[in-house]
C-alpha positions in Angstrom: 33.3 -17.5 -34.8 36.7 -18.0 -32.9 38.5 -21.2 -32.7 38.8 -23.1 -29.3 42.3 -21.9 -28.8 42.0 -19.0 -30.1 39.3 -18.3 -27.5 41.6 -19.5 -24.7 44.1 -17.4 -25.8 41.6 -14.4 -25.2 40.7 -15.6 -21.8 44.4 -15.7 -20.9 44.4 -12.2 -21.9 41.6 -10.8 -19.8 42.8 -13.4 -16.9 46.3 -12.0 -17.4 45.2 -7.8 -17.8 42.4 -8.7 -14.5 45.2 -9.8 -12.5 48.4 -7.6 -13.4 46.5 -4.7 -15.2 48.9 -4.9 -18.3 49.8 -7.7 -21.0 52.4 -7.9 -23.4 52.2 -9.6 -26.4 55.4 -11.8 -25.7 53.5 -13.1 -22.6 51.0 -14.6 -25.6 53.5 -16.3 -27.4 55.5 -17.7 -24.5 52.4 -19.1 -23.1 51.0 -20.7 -26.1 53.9 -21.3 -28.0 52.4 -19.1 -31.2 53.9 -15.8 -33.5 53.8 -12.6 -32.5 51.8 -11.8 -35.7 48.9 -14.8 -34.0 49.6 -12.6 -30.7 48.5 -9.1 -32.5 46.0 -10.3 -34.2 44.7 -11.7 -30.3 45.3 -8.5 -28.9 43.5 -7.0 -32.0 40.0 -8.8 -31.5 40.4 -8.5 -27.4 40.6 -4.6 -28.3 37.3 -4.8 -30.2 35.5 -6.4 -27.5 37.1 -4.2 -24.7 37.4 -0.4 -25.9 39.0 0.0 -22.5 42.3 -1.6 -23.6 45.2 1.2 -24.3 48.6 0.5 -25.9 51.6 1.8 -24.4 53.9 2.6 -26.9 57.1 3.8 -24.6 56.5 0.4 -22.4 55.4 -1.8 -25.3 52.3 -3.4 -23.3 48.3 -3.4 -23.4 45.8 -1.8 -20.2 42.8 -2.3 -19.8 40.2 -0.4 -17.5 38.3 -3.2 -16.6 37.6 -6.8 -18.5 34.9 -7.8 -20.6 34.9 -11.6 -21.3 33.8 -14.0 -19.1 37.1 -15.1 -18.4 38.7 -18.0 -16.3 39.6 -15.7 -13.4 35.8 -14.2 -13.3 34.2 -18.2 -13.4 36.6 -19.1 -10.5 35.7 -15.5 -8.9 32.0 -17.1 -9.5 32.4 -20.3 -8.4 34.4 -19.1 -5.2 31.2 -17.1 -4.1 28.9 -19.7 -4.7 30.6 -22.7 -2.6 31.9 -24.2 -5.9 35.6 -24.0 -5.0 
């Protein structure tokens, strides 16, 4: 089982690759104020859950197809349809 932040953290990567279609993991530790090696090991289990998500090695960022978790951006996407926002 994931930590709270650790689970926010994975949000804000599927909020992050939903929105701009790419992630880096700099954009992880800027955020959240945590290591590179924290950031990886995000990325890491996000690619477990989501075998959509390629690496880049000549740009050095993460794509994804299409997002798995039920993310920030997908609730607000929910609540939006319903008449909750």
């Amino acid at each position: 089982m994931s930590s709270w932040a650790a689970e926010k953290r994975l949000d804000f990567i599927d909020d992050v690759l939903a929105g701009n279609g790419v992630i880096r993991r700099r954009e992880i530790c800027e955020y959240f104020g945590v290591t590179m090696a924290v950031a990886s090991g995000d990325m890491q289990v996000y690619a477990r859950q989501n075998p959509t998500l390629r690496y880049c090695r000549s740009s050095k960022y993460y794509g994804a197809a299409r997002s798995v978790r039920n993310s920030t951006a997908a609730r607000r996407a929910a609540w939006a349809v319903i008449g909750g926002v």
